[in-house]
C-alpha positions as CSV (number, residue, x, y, z in Angstrom):
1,X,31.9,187.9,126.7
2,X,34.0,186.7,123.4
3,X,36.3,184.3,125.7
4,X,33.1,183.3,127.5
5,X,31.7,182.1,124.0
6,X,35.0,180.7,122.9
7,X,35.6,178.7,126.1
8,X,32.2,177.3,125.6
9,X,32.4,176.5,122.3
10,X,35.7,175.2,122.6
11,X,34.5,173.0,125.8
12,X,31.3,171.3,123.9
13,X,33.4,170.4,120.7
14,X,36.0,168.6,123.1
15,X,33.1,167.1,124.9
16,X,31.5,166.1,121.6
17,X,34.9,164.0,120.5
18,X,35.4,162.4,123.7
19,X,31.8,161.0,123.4
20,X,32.4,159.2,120.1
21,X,32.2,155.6,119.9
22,X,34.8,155.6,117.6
23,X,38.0,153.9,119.2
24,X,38.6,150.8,120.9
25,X,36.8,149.4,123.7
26,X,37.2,147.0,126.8
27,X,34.8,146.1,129.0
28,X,34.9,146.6,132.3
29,X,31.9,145.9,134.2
30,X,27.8,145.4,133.9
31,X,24.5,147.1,135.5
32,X,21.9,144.7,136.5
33,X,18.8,145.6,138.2
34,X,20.2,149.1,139.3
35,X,23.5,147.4,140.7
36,X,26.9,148.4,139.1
37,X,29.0,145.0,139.0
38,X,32.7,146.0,137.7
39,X,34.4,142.8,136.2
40,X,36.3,141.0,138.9
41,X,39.7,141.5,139.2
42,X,40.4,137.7,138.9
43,X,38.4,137.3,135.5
44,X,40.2,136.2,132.6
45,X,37.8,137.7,130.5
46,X,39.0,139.9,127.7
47,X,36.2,141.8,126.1
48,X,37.0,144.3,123.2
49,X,34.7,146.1,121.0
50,X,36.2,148.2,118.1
51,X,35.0,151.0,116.1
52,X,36.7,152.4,113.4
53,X,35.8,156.0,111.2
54,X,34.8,154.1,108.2
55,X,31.9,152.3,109.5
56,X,33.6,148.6,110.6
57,X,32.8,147.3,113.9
58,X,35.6,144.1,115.6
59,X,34.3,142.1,118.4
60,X,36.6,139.5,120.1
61,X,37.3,138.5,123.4
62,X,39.0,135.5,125.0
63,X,40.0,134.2,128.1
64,X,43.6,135.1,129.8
65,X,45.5,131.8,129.4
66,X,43.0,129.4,128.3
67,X,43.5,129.3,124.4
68,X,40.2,130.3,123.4
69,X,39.6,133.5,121.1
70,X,36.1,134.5,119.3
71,X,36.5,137.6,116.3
72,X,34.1,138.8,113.9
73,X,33.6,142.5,111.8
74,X,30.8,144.3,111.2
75,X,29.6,146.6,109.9
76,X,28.0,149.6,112.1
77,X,26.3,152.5,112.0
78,X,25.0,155.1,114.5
79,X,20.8,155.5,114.2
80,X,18.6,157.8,117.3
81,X,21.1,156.8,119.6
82,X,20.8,153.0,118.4
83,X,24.0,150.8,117.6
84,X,23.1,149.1,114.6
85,X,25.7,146.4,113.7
86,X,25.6,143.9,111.3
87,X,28.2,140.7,111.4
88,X,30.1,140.6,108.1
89,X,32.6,138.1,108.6
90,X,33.7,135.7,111.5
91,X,37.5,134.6,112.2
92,X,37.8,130.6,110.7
93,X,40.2,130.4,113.4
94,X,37.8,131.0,116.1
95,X,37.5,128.7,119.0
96,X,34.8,125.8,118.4
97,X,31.7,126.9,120.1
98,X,32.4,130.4,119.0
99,X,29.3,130.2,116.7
100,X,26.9,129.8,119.9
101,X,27.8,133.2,120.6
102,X,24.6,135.0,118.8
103,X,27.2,137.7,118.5
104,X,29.6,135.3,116.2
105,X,26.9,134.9,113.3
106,X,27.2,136.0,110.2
107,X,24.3,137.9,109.1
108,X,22.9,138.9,112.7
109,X,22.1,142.1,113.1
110,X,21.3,143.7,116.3
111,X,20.3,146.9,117.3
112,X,21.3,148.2,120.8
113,X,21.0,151.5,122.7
114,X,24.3,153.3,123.7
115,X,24.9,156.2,125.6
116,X,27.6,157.4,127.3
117,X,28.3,158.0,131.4
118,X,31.2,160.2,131.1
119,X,33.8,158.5,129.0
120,X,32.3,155.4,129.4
121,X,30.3,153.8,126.4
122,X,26.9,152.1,127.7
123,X,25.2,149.2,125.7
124,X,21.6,148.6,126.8
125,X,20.9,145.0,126.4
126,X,18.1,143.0,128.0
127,X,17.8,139.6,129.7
128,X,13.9,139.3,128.7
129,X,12.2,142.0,130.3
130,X,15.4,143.1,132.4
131,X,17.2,145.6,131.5
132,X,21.2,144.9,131.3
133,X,23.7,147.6,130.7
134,X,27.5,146.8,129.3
135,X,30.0,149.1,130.9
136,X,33.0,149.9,128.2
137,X,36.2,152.0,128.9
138,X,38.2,153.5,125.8
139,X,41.6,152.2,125.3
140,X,44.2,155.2,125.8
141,X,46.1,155.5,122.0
142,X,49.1,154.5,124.0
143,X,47.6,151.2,125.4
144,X,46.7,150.2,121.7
């Protein structure tokens, strides 16, 4: 019964770090209206969200081989299952047309429902009334 409760113990606290946002983050496909769409292998879309222990968020992405790049930090925090991130500071060296991005502004704050489909992060956004989920896959330490 002692190995029973150990082994189960020891399973939810590995299940509990594996469901932490903290890490880093590409995405890798979206959900709209019920429909899983994974990122097409051709895209040149580089999406990467980054979480850190102490609270800082980094969102960039860019294309493969087309010279464009968008960063900014934030500053995060974890609230009834809510992402609450706030844009602290945006990379001068971003591409022009970078600040069109409501995600490139300093100052915006958004708040967005996560959860989590295995490893996976989920970010519940909406297009109006639609419901559109972000699909994010941790980066393996090694692959950092």
């Amino acid at each position: 019964m002692k190995l029973l409760l150990v082994l189960s113990l020891f399973f939810n606290i590995a299940l509990a770090e594996e469901q932490t946002i903290i890490g880093q983050w590409f995405y890798i496909a979206k959900i709209y209206q019920g429909i899983e769409i994974p990122e097409h292998p051709e895209s040149t879309l580089r999406l990467h969200f980054d979480f850190s222990v102490d609270g800082q968020s980094r969102l960039y992405w860019w294309h493969q081989n087309e010279g464009d790049f968008c960063e900014r930090i934030g500053k995060y925090r974890i609230e009834a299952g809510n992402l609450v991130d706030e844009v602290t500071w945006i990379n001068p060296k971003n591409s022009p047309g970078c600040g069109l991005d409501p995600d490139m502004q300093l100052g915006r704050v958004t708040t967005t429902a996560i959860s989590f489909r295995g490893s996976e992060l989920l970010l519940h956004l909406y297009i109006g009334n639609e419901p559109l989920i972000y699909v994010w896959k941790k980066i393996a330490p090694e692959e950092q």
